[in-house]
C-alpha positions as CSV (number, residue, x, y, z in Angstrom):
1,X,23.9,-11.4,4.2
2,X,25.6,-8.7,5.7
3,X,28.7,-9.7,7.1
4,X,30.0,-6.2,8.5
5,X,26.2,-6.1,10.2
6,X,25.7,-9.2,11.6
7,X,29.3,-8.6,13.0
8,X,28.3,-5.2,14.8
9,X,25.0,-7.6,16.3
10,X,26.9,-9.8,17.3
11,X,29.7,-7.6,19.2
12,X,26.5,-5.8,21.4
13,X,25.2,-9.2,22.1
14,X,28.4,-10.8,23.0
15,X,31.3,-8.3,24.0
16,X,30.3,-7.3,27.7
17,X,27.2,-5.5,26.9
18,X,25.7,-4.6,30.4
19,X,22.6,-3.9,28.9
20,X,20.7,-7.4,28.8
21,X,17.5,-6.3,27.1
22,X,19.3,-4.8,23.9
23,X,21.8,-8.0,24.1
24,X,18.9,-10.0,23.5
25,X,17.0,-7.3,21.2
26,X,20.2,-7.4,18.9
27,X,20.4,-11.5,19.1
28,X,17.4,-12.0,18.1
29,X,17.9,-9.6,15.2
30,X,20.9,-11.7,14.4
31,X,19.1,-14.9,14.5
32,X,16.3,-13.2,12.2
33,X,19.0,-12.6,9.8
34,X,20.3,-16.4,9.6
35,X,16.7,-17.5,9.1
36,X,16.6,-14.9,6.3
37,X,19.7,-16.7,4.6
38,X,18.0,-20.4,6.2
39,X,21.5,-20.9,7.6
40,X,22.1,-21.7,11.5
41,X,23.9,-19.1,13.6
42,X,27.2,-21.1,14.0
43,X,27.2,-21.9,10.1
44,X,27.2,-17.8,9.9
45,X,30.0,-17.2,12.3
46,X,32.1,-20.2,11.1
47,X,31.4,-20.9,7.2
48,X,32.1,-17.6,5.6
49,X,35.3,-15.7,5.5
50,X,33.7,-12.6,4.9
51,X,31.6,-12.2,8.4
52,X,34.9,-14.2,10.3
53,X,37.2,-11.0,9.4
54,X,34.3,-8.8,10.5
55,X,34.0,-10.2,13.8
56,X,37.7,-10.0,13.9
57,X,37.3,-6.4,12.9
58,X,34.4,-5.5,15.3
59,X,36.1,-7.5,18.1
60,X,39.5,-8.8,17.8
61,X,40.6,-12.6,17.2
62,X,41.0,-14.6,20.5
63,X,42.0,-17.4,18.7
64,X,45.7,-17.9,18.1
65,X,47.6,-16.6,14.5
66,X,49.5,-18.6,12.2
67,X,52.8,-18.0,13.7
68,X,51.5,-19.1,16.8
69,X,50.6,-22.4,15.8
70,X,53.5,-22.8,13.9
71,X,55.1,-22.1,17.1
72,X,53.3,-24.5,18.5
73,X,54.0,-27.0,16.9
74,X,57.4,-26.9,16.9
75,X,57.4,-26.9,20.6
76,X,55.0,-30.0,20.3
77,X,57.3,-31.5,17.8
78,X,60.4,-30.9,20.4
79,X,58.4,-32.6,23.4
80,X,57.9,-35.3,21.1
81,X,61.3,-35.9,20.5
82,X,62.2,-35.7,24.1
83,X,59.4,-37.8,25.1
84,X,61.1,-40.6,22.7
85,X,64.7,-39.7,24.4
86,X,63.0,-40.2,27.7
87,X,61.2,-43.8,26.6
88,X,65.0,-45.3,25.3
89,X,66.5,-44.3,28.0
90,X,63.7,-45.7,30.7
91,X,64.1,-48.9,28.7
92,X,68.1,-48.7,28.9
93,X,67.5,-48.5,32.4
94,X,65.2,-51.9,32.6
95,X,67.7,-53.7,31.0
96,X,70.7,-52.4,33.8
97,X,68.2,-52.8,36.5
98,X,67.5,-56.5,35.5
99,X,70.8,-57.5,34.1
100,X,71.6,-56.2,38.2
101,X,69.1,-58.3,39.8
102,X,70.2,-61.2,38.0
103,X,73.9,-61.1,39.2
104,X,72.6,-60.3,42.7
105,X,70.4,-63.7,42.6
106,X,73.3,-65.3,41.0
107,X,75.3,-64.0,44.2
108,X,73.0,-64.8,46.5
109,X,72.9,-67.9,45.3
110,X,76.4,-68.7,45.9
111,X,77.7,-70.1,49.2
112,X,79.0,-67.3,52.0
113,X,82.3,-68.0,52.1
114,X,82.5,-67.6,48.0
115,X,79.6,-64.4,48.2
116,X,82.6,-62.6,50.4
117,X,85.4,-62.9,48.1
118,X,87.1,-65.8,49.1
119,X,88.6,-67.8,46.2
120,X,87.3,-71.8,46.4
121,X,91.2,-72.8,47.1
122,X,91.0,-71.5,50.6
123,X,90.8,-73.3,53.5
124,X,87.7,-73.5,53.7
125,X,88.2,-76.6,51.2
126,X,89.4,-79.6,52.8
127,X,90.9,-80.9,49.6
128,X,93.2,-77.5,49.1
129,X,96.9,-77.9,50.7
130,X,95.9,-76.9,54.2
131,X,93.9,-79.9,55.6
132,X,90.7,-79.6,57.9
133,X,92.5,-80.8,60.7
134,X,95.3,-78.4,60.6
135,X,93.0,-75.5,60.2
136,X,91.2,-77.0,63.5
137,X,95.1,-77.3,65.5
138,X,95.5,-73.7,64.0
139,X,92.1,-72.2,65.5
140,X,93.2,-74.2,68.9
141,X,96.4,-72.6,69.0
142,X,94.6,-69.1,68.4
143,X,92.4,-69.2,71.3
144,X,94.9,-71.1,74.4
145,X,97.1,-68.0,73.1
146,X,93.9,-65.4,73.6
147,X,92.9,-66.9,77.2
148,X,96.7,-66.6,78.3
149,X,97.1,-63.5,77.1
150,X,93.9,-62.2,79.0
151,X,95.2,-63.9,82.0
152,X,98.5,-62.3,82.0
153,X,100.9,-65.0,81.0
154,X,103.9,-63.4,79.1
155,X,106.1,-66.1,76.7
């Protein structure tokens, strides 16, 4: 087969001709010339080097080069890389956010006087040094002192 030929057919047919009855004329002419070689269409455009750099001749590669690929797949290769980053450091995160939610069950857990801070020898305790009953005189004490002090009473 003639590869520079079937190339030039297949460039009218294909390439913007605005002329649809020779497009067709010239496709059919290019279908009689697979059927001459008993080969397909496609197996003509795709299975022989020599009509693939003809249509490249006649009109231009749209598919991408060598370099382009190679290009290409270094930026896929990169992605890649940053897609694993991305996965350890979602994981890292997991870990934090549910190593947090256990001390904040843990905390809530915990009785309110211990969840603010204040240490179990308090007192709070009625088993620490200041008894339950002093802490109760000691409250007493507070609020005759407020009410007094609201009503004007000077010591």
């Amino acid at each position: 087969m003639d590869a520079q030929r079937f190339a030039e057919l297949w460039a009218g047919a294909d390439a913007g001709n605005g002329n649809e009855a020779e497009a067709v004329g010239k496709f059919r002419l290019l279908r009689r010339m697979a059927l001459a070689e008993n080969r397909r269409v496609i197996d003509c455009l795709t299975g022989h080097e020599d009509t693939v750099k003809a249509l490249d001749a006649q009109i231009g590669p749209l598919r991408p080069g060598e370099d382009e690929i190679t290009k290409l797949q270094a930026a896929l290769s990169q992605r890649e890389q940053e897609a694993v980053r991305l996965a350890d450091s979602l994981t890292q995160a997991r870990r934090e956010l549910a190593q947090a939610q256990q001390e904040l069950s843990q905390v809530r857990q915990r009785p309110a006087y211990q969840a603010a801070g204040v240490s179990s020898f308090s007192a709070l305790d009625c088993d620490g040094w200041i008894s339950g009953r002093l802490l109760q005189f000691l409250v007493f004490v507070a609020v005759l002192l407020m009410i007094a002090a609201s009503c004007g009473v000077r010591f």
